[in-house]
Structures are given as C-alpha cells and as structure tokens.
C-alpha positions as CSV (number, residue, x, y, z in Angstrom):
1,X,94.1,101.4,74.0
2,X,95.4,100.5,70.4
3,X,96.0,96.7,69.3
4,X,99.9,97.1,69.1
5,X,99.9,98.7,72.6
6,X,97.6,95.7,74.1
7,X,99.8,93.6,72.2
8,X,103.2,94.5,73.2
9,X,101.3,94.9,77.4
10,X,100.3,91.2,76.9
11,X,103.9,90.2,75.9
12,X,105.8,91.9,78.1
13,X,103.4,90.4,81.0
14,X,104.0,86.8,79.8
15,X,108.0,87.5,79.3
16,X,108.2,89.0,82.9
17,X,106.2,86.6,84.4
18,X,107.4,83.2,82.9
19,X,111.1,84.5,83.1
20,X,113.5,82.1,81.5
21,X,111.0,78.9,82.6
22,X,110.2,78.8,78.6
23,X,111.4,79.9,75.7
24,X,111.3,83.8,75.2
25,X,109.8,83.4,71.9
26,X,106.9,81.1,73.2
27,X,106.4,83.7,76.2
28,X,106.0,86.9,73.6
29,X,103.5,84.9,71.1
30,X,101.2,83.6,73.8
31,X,101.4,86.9,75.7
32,X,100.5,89.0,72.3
33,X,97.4,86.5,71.9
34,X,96.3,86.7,75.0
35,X,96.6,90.4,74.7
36,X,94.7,90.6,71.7
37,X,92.0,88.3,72.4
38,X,89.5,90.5,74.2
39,X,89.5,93.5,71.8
40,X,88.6,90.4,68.9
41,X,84.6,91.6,69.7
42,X,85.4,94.3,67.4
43,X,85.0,91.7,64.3
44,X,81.4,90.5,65.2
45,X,78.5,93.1,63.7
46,X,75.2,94.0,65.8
47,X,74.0,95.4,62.8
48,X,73.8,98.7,64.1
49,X,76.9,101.5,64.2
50,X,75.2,102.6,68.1
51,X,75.4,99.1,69.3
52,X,78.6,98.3,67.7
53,X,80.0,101.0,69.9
54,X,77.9,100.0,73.2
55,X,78.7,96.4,72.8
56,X,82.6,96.1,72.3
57,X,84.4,96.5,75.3
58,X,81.6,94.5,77.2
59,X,81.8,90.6,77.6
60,X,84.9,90.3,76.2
61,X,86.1,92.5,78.9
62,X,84.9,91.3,82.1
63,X,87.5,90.8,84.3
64,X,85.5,87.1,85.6
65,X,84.8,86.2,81.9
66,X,88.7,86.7,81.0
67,X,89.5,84.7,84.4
68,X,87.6,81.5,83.7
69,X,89.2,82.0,79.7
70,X,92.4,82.0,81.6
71,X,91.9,78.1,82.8
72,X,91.6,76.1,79.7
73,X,93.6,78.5,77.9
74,X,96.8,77.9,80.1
75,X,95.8,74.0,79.8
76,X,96.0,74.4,75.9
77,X,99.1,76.5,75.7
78,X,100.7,74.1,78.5
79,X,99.8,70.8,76.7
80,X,100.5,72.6,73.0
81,X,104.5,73.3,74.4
82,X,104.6,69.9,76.1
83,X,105.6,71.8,79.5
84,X,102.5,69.7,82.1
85,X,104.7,71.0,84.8
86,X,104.4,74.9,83.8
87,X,100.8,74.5,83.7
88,X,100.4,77.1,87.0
89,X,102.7,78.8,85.9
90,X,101.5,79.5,82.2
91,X,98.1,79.9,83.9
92,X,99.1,83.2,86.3
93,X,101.1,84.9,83.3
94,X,98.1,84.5,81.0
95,X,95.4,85.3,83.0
96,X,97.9,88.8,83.9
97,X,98.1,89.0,80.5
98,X,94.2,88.9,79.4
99,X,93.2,90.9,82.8
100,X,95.4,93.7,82.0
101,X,93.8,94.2,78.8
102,X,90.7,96.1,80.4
103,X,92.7,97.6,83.1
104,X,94.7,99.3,80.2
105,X,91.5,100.2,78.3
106,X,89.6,101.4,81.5
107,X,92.5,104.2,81.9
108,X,91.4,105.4,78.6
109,X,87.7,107.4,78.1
110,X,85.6,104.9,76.1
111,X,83.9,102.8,78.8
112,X,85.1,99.3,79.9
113,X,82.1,97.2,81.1
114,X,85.0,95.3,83.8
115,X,82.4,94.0,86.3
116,X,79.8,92.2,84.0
117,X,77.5,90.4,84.6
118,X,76.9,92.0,87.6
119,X,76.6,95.2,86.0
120,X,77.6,96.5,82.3
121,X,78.4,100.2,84.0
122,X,80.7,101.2,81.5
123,X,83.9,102.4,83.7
124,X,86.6,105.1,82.4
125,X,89.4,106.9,84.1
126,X,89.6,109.1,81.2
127,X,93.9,109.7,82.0
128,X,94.9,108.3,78.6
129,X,94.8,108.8,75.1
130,X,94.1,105.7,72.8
131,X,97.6,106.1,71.0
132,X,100.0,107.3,73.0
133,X,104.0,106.6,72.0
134,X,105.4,107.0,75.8
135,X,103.4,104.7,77.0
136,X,104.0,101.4,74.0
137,X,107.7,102.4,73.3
138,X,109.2,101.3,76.0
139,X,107.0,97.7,76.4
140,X,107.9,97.4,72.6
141,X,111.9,97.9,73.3
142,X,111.6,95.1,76.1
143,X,110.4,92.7,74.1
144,X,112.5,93.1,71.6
145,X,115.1,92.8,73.7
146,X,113.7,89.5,75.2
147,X,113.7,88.2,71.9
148,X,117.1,89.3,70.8
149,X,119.0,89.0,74.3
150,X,119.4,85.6,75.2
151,X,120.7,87.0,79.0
152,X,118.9,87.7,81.7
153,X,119.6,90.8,79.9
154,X,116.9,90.7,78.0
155,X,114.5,89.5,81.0
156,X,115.6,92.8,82.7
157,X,114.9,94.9,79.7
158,X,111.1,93.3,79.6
159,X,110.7,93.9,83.1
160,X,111.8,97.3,83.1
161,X,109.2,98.1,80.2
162,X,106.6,97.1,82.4
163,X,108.0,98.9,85.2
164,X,108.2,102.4,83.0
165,X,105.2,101.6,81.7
166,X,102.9,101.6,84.4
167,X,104.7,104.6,86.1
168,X,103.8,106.9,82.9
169,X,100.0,105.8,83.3
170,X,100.1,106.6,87.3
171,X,101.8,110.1,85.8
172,X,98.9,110.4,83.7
173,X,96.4,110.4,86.3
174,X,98.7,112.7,88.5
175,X,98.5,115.1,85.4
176,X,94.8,114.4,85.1
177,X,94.3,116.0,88.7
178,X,96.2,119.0,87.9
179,X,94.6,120.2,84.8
180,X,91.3,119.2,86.1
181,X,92.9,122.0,88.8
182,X,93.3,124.3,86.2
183,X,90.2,123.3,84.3
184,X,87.8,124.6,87.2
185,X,90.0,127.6,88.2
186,X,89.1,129.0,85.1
187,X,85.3,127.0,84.7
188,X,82.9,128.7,82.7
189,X,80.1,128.8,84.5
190,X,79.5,128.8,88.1
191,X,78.2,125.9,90.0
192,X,79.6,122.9,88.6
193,X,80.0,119.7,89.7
194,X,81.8,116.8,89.3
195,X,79.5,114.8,86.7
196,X,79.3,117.9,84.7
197,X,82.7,118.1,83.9
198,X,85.3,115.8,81.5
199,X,88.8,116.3,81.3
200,X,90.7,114.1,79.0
201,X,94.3,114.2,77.7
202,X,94.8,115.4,73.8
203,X,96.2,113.2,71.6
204,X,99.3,111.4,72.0
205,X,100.7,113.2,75.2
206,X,99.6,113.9,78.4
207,X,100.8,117.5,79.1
208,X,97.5,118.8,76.9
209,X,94.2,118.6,78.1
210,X,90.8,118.8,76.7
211,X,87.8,119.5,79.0
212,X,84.2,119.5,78.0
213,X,81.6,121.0,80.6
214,X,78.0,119.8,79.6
215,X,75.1,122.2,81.4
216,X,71.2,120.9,80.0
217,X,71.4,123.5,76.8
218,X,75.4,124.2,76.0
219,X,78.4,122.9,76.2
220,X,81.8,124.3,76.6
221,X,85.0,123.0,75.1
222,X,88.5,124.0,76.3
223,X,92.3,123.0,76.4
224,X,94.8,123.7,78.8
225,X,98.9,122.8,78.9
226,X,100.2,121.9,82.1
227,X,103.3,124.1,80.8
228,X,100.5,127.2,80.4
229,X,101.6,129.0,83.3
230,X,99.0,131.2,85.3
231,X,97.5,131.8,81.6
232,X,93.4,131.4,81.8
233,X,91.6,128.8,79.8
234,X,89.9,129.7,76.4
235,X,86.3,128.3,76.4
236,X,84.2,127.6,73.3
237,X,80.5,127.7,73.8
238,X,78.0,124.7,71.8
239,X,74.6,124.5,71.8
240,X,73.9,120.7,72.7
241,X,70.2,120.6,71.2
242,X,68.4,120.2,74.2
243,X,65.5,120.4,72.4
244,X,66.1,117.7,69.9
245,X,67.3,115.3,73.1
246,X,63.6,116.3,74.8
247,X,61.8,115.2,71.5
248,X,64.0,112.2,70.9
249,X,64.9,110.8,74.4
250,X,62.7,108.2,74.4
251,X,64.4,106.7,71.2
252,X,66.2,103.6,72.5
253,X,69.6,104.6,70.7
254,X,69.8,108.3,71.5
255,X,68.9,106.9,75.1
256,X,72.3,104.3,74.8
257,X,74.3,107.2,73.7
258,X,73.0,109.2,76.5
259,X,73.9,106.6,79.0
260,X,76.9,105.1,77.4
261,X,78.9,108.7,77.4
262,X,77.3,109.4,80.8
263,X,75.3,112.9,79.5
264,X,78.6,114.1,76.9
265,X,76.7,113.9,74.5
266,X,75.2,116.6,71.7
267,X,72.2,116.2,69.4
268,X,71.5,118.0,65.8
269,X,69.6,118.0,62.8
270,X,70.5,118.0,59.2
271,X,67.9,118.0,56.0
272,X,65.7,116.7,57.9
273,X,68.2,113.7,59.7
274,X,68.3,113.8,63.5
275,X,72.3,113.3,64.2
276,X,73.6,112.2,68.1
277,X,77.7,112.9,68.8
278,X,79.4,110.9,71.5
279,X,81.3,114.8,72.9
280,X,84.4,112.6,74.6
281,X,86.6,111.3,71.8
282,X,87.7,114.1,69.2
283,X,87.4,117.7,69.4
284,X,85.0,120.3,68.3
285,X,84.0,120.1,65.2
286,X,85.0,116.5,64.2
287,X,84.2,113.7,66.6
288,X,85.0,110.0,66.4
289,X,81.5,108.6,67.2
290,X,79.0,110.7,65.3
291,X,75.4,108.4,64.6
292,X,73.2,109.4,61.8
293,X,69.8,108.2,63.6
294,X,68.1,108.6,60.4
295,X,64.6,110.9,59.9
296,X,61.9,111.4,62.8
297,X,59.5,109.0,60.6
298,X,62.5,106.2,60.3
299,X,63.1,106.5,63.9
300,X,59.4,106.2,64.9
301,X,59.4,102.8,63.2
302,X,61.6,101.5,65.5
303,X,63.6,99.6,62.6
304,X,66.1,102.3,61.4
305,X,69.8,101.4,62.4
306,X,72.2,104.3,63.6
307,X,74.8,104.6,61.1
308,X,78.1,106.0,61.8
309,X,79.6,108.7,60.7
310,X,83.5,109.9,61.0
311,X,84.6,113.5,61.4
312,X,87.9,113.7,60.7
313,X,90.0,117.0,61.4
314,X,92.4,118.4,58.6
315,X,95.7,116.8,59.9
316,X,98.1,119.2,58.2
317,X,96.2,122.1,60.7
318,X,95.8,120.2,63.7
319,X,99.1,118.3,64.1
320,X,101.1,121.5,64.2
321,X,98.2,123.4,66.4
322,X,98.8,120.3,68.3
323,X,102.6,120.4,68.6
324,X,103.1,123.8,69.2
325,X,100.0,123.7,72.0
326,X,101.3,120.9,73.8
327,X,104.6,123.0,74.8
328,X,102.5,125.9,76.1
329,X,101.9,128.0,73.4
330,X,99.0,130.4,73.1
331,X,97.5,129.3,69.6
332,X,94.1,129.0,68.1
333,X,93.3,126.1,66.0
C-alpha cells in the first residue's frame, strides 16, 4: 500500500494499543515509524530496475525479520521516553505496528516475500488497490482525533479507524470472490483454471475489476462492475510474444519477471530492443513495471541491466472512463 496509508495503519495500531499508558503524540510518532520502516528498502539501488522490483518487499518484509526488529526497537523507544515499565507494552504495539505493514501490502497484487528466509515466494491476495481513499480515510481521521481529543474520545475514534478499516479490506476480498464470479461466467476461452486467471480491483475503489487471463500465446484483458447487472464482460485479446519468451527464457531477468508475476507477464520487441511487462499493475496499454532488457547481443553478455520504463495513461481520459465505469456504466475507454 502507499506510505501515508502504512503510516497512518502503524499509528493508529500504536494509539489503540498503548491507549492512554503514554502520551498520544508519542504513540502516533513511534507508530508512523514503525510503519514506515519496512517500505525504507525502496531507497537502496541493486543497480538494476528488474531487481529493484524483485527485491523490495523481501527482507524488510519478513514477518520473523520485523519480529526480532520489534525487541530492541521497543527497548530504544522505552528507554528514549524514560517509561522502563512500558517496555512490554511498547514492545506488543510496535511489533503490531511493523507486522501489519506486510499483512496490508500482501492484500495488495505486488508480491510480499512474508515467510523469508524460509522461502522468498512472493505472496499476494490481489483484493486491493495501492491507493485506495476508503481504506486510509478513516485510520487518518482517528489519529487526528487522538491527537486533538484529549478523551477517551479520541482513543475511541482511533480504535474505530482500525475497526472500519480492516472491515473494508475483508469487503474487498468478499468483492474479489464475486467479480472473479462474474469474471468466469463470461471467461474467454474455455478451460481455465485458476492460475491462469487474475482478477484485481481498478484503481481507487473496489466495485471495478480488472481481470487478465494469460493462455501460452494471448492474453485477454477485461473489466467488470459489481453494479453491471447480468451485462457480459467485454474482452480485449493481446498477443503475449510467446515467441520472444521461448528465445529469451533462459535470460535470468525475463526468468525473475516470469516468476515474480507468476506467468502475467508479456514480452515484445522494439528497434531491435527486447521489452518484458509485469501484465498485473496498470491496464492495457500502459503498465507500471515495463523493463527495457536492452538488444539480443547486450542480453547475451550477461552485463546489460533491465531499465524501467513507465507507461502512463492520459489521466484526463481515464479518470472519467474510470468514474463513470465504476457506477456501472457501459463505456469504452
């Protein structure tokens, strides 16, 4: 999810879980920190776009890593506040506060690598968009009250965040389920299974879906309202460049892609570039994680970094087509 979102989720976790034994301000500072520490991995450079992607939500993420952080963390903050005898205390509402960090980000589709070291399987639940405003607004309202309500007022505003909170992302998997439903009444081919298909909320909401369906040569994109009514779903078909992927497999970066997006994935060529598109995260024809893998010859070298390259969509056509397509309506974008 986005920084202000982990932020506010760490906060609100400290607030709720210290309660009045500190000050609120102390709770919402050390809860936003230890909210924001995992997603920090973003600053360090592997010196490859591909790996850059692969690598963040790994170490920092692991839910025993974040644990054993938790320890001397709690110590520090205890000892920094002079409050020895909150120590337990500041240690349970800070290790909440850091383990809830890739809970959150697993809901989203990205991959969250929760179980390492045992294995860097990069887990997803796919229910939630990386921005979404019914999900942050009301952890950002209780901690604002927390901060401005010196009542238990504002302790009951915090907690009551968290509570709506976590009920919209249990909605969003509920929603999930039923335009997945919908998705493979109206699948475009025959025959599919589970692996082949992706269903992923659009952005910002959760009553629009997207859905990609991968077969070895195409791929089909597709959206679907859960306000749509009996009305079928509208495929697009893609050519995936299966050919490209049987040439270029092997190629240790198309192979992270590959495995990293669990087979969404596309490959192309360009004057003479060889291009691989993470087919999760952004729609058809601009996607978020696009890799420039650089010419056959670089790539048989071994030595060419991936670099990324965005595809952003025209905002003034796709908001509206958004708006409008969330509430049911039968528009082409």
């Amino acid at each position: 999810m986005d920084s202000v979102s982990q932020l506010v989720l760490g906060a609100s976790v400290v607030v709720a879980t210290m309660g009045r034994r500190t000050a609120a301000w102390k709770a919402v500072l050390w809860g936003g920190v230890a909210g924001t520490l995992p997603d920090l991995d973003a600053l360090y450079d592997h010196g490859d776009a591909i790996l850059n992607m692969v690598l963040h939500r790994a170490a920092s993420h692991s839910l025993l890593y974040l644990t054993l952080l938790s320890l001397p963390l709690a110590w520090l903050v205890a000892r920094i506040h002079g409050e020895p005898d909150l120590r337990a205390r500041w240690w349970l509402a800070l290790w909440l506060a850091l383990v809830t960090h890739p809970l959150l980000d697993w809901m989203t589709v990205y991959g969250t690598q929760l179980l390492i070291p045992f294995t860097a399987f990069p887990y997803g639940v796919g229910s939630m968009f990386i921005i979404d405003p019914l999900y942050t607004l009301p952890l950002l309202a209780g901690v604002v009250a927390a901060l401005c309500l010196r009542s238990h007022r504002g302790l009951a505003w915090a907690r009551w965040g968290l509570v709506l909170s976590t009920v919209y992302l249990g909605w969003s998997v509920v929603a999930q389920q039923q335009a997945t439903g919908r998705f493979m009444a109206s699948a475009p081919e025959p025959g599919l299974t589970p692996a082949q298909v992706l269903v992923t909320p659009a952005p910002f909401n959760t009553l629009l879906w997207r859905s990609v369906v991968v077969t070895p040569t195409h791929y089909y994109e597709g959206y679907a309202s859960l306000l749509d009514g009996t009305r079928p779903v509208r495929w697009t078909r893609h050519d995936r460049g299966a050919g490209l992927f049987a040439q270029h497999g092997g190629y240790p970066l198309a192979d992270r892609i590959a495995r990293f997006s669990h087979g969404f994935f596309k490959m192309s060529e360009a004057e003479g570039q060889v291009f691989i598109t993470d087919l999760r995260m952004g729609s058809e024809p601009a996607y978020s994680f696009h890799f420039n893998l650089g010419t056959p010859a670089q790539m048989a070298t071994g030595n060419q970094p991936a670099t990324q390259q965005w595809q952003r969509p025209d905002l003034a056509t796709a908001l509206p087509w958004l708006w409008k397509r969330m509430w049911g309506n039968d528009v082409v974008l």
